[in-house]
C-alpha positions as CSV (number, residue, x, y, z in Angstrom):
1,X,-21.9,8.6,-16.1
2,X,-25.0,10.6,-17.4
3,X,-27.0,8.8,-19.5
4,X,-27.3,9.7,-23.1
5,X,-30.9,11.1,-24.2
6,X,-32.3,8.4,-26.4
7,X,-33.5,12.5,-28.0
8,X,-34.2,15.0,-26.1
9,X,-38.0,15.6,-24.8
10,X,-39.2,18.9,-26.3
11,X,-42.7,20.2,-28.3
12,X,-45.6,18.9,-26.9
13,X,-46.2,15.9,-25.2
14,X,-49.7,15.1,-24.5
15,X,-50.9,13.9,-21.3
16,X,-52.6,10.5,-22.2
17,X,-56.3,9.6,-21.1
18,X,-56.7,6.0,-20.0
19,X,-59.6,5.0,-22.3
20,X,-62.2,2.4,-19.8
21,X,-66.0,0.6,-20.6
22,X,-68.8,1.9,-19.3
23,X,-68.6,-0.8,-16.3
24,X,-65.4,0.9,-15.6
25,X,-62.4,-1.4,-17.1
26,X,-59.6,-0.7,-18.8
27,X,-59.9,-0.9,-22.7
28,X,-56.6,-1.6,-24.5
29,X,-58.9,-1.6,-28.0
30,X,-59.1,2.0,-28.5
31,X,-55.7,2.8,-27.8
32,X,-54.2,2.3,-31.5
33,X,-56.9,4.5,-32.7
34,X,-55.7,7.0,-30.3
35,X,-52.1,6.6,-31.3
36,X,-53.1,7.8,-35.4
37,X,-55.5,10.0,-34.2
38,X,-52.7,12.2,-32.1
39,X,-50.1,11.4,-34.6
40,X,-52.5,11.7,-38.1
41,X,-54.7,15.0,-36.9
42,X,-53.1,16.8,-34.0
43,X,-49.4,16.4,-35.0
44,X,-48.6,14.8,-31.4
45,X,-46.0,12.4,-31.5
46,X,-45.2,12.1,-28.0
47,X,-46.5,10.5,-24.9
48,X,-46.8,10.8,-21.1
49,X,-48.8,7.7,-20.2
50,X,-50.4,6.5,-17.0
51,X,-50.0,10.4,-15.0
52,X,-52.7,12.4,-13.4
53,X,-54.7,12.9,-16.8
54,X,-54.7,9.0,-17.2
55,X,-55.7,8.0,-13.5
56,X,-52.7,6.0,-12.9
57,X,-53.5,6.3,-9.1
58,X,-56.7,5.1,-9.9
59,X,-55.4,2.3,-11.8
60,X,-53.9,-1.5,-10.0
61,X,-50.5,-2.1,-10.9
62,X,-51.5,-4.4,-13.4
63,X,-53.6,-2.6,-15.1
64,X,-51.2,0.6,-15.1
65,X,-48.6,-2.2,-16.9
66,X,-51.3,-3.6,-19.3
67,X,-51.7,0.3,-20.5
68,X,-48.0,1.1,-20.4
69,X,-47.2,-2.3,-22.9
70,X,-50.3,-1.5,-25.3
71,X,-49.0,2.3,-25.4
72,X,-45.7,1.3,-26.4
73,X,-47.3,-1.5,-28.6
74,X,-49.2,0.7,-30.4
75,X,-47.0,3.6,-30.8
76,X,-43.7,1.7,-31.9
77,X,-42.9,3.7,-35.4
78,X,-45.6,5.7,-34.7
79,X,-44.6,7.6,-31.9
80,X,-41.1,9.9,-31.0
81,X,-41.2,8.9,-27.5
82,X,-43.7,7.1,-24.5
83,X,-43.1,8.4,-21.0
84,X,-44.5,6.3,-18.4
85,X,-45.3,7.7,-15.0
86,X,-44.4,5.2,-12.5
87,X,-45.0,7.4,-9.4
88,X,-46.8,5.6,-6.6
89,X,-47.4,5.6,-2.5
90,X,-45.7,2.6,-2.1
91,X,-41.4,2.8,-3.5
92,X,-41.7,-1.1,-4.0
93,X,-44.5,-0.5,-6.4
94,X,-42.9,2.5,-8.7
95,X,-39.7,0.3,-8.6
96,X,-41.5,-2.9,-10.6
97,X,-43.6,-0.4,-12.7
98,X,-40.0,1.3,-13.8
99,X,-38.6,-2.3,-14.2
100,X,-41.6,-3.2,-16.2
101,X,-41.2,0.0,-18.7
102,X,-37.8,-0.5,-19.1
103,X,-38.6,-4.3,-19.6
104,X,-40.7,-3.3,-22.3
105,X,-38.6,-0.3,-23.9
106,X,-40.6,2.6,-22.5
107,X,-38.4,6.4,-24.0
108,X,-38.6,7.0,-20.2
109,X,-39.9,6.7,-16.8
110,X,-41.2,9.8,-14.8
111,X,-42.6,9.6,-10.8
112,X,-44.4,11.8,-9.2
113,X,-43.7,12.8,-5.2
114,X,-45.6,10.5,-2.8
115,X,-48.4,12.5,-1.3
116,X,-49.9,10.8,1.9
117,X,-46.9,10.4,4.1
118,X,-44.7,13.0,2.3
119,X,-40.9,13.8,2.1
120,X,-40.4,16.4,4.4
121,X,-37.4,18.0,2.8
122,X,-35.9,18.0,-0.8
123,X,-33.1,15.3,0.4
124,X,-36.1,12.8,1.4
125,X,-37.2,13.3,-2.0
126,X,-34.7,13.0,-3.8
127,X,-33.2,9.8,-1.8
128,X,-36.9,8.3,-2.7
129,X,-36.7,9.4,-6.6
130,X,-33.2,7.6,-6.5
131,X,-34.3,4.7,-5.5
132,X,-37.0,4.2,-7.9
133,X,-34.4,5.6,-10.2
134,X,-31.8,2.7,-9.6
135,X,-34.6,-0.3,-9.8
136,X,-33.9,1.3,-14.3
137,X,-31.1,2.2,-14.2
138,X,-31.2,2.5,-18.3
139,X,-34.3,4.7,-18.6
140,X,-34.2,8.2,-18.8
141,X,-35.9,9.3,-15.6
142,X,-38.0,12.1,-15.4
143,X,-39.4,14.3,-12.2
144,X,-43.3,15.0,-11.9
145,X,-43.6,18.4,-9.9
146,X,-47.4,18.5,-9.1
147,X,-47.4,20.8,-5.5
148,X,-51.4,21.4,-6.2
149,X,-52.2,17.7,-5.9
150,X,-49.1,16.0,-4.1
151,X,-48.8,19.3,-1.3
152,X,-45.1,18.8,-1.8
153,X,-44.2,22.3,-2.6
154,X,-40.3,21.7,-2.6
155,X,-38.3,24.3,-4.1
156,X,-37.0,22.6,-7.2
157,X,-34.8,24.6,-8.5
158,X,-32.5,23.2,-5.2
159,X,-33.9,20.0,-6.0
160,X,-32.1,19.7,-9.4
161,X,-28.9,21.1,-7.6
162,X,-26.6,18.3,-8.2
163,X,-29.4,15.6,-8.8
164,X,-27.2,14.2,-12.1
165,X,-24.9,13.1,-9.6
166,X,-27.8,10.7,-7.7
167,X,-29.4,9.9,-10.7
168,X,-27.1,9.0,-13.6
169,X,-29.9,8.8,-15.7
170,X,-32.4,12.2,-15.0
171,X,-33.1,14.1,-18.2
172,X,-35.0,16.3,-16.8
173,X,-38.7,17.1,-15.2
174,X,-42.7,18.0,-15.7
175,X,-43.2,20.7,-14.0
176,X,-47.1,21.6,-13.4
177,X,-47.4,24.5,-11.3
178,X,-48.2,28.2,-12.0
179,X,-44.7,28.9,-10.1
180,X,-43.0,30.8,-12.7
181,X,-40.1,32.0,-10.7
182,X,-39.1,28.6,-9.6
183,X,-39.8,27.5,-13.0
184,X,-37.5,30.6,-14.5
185,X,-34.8,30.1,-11.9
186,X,-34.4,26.4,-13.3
187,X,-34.2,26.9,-16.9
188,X,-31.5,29.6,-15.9
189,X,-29.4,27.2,-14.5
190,X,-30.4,23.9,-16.1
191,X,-31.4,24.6,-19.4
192,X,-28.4,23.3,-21.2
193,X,-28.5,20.1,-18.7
194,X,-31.9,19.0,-18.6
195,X,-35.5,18.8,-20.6
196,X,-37.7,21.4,-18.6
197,X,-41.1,20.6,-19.4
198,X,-44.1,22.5,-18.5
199,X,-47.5,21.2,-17.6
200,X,-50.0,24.7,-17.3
201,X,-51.5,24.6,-20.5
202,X,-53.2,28.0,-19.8
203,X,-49.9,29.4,-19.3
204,X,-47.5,27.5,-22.7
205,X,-46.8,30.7,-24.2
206,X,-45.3,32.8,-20.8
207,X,-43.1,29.2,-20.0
208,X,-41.7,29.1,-23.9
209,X,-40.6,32.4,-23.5
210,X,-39.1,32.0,-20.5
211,X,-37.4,29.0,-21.8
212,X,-39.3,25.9,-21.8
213,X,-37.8,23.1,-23.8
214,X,-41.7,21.3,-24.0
215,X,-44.6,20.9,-22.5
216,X,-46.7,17.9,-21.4
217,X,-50.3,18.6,-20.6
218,X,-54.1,17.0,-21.1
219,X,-55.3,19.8,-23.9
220,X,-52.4,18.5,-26.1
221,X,-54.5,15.4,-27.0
222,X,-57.3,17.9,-28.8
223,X,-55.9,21.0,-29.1
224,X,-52.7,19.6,-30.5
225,X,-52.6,21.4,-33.9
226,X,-53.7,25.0,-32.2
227,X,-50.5,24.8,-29.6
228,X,-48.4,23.8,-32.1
229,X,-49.3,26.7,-34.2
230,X,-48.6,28.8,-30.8
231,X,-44.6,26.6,-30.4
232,X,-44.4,27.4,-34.4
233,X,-45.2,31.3,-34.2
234,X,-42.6,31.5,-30.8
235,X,-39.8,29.7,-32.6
236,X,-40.2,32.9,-35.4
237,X,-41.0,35.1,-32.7
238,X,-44.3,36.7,-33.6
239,X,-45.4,36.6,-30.4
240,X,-49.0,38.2,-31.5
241,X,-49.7,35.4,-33.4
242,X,-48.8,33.2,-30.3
243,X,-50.6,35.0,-27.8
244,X,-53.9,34.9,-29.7
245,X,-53.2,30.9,-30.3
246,X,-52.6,31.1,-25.9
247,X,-55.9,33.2,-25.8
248,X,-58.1,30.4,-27.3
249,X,-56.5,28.1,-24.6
250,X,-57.2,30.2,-22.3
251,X,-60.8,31.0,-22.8
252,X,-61.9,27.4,-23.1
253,X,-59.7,26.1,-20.0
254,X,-60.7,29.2,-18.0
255,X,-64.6,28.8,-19.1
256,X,-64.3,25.0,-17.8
257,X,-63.1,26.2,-14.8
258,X,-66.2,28.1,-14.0
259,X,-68.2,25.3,-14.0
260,X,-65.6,22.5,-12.9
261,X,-62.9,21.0,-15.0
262,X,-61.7,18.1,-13.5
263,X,-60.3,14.9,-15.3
264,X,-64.1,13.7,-15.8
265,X,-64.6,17.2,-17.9
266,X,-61.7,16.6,-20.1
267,X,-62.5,13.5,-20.9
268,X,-65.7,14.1,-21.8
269,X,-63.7,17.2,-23.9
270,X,-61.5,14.8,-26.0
271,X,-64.2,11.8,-27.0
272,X,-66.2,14.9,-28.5
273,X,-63.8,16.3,-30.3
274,X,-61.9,13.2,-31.4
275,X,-65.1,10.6,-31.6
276,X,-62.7,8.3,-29.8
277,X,-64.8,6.2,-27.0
278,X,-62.9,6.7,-23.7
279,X,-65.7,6.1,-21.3
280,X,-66.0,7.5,-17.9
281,X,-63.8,8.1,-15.6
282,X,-63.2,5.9,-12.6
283,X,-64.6,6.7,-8.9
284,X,-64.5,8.4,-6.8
285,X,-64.3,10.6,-10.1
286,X,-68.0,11.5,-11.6
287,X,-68.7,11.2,-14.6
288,X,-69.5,14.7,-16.7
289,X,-73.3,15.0,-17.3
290,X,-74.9,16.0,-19.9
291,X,-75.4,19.4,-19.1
292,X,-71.7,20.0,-19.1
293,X,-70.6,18.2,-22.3
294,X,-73.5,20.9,-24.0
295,X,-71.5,23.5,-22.2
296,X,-68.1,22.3,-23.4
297,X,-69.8,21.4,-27.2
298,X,-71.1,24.7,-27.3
299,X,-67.9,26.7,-25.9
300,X,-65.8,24.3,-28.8
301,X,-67.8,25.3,-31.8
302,X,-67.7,29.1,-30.4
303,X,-64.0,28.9,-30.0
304,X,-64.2,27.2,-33.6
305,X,-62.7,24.1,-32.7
306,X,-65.9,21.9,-33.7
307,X,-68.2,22.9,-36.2
């Protein structure tokens, strides 16, 4: 039997950073402040918790669950939903992270393909996403399609061929790659079925039109209000309007790229325009120097997202 979506995933979910101290722990204090400040000034009201953005690899088990709980803590009445990515190397490790999300009434569980020994065909992966599946067999799975990172370039529109019948409970997927005809072919035949969320920031407005139901991405977290002015202006379809709201996107994520935008950058990115301490990031990540956050001030106040 399907399960039923607690509510469909759709708008924008943002991609949560994992905020840590300067001797690189995590710090659980920060994280109801982050909660109002998405909610209260970037019109954010959903979650993806623990993924790429938030160094979840990065993170021990324990300290993935100790961010999971206070995310849900925080954000109960505050926030729509909280995904928790579960994904790990080890299936016996994202099977007690998605019994401890459902344990603690995650919206939703999402896992990402395992990237050192990977599946070498789309039956191996989905047999492995079942079985993470079946240790919650309540939560509302979702897949994380990352083919830059994991080098598991599957075909997913085949992937989702059938998948409802393996996993009762999928609602759908993240789907971060600049594959747009894979992307396309699987809100053709799956947009009525599933949540197709897309994860390219850079590229929002060509994935709406095309058919996305969502997005989940890093650049939510600050440039929440801006991309929701882009979702606002698709849904009446003046598309100018959109496109110059994807343009600004696009000129600060494609100026960061220049000079290296990794998950250090960002970071760095959201504590100066939020104020919110995240600290660094964790090794073998660097931290951004200071001659990049003056780059990425000075590109914000241009773009006339700081002042």
């Amino acid at each position: 039997m399907m399960a039923t979506p607690r509510n469909r995933l759709c708008g924008l979910v943002a991609a949560t950073f994992t905020p840590m101290t300067q001797d690189n722990e995590i710090n659980l204090s920060v994280i109801g402040q982050y909660v109002d400040y998405l909610v209260k000034v970037q019109g954010v009201k959903n979650v993806f918790v623990n993924g790429t953005t938030g160094e979840g690899m990065s993170l021990t088990v324990e300290e993935r669950k100790l961010v999971a709980e206070e995310w849900i803590r925080q954000g109960k009445g505050k926030l729509d939903q909280v995904i928790i990515h579960v994904g790990s190397l080890s299936i016996k490790e994202s099977q007690q992270l998605a019994k401890h999300a459902a344990n603690y009434n995650a919206s939703g569980i999402s896992v990402i393909s395992p990237f050192f020994f990977k599946p070498q065909s789309t039956e191996a992966l989905t047999e492995f996403l079942t079985e993470v599946a079946s240790a919650a067999p309540s939560m509302p799975f979702y897949y994380y399609h990352l083919p830059e990172l994991t080098g598991v370039s599957l075909n997913v529109v085949e992937l989702l061929d059938g998948i409802e019948k393996r996993i009762p409970t999928f609602q759908g997927l993240k789907f971060t790659s600049s594959d747009l005809l894979d992307f396309g072919q699987c809100v053709h035949k799956y947009k009525d079925k599933f949540a197709l969320l897309y994860g390219k920031d850079e590229l929002l407005f060509s994935a709406m039109v095309i058919g996305a139901t969502g997005a989940v991405g890093s650049t939510y977290n600050y440039f929440g209000n801006l991309c929701n002015k882009m979702l606002a202006a698709i849904e009446r379809e003046d598309y100018n309007l959109a496109r110059e709201h994807q343009v600004v996107v696009q000129e600060f994520i494609g100026c960061m790229y220049r000079f290296g935008f990794g998950v250090a950058e960002n970071k760095a990115t959201m504590m100066l325009v939020s104020g919110i301490p995240l600290g660094p990031p964790r090794l073998p990540l660097l931290k951004c120097s200071e001659e990049k956050q003056a780059k990425i001030l000075a590109k914000l106040k241009i773009l006339g997202i700081l002042t």
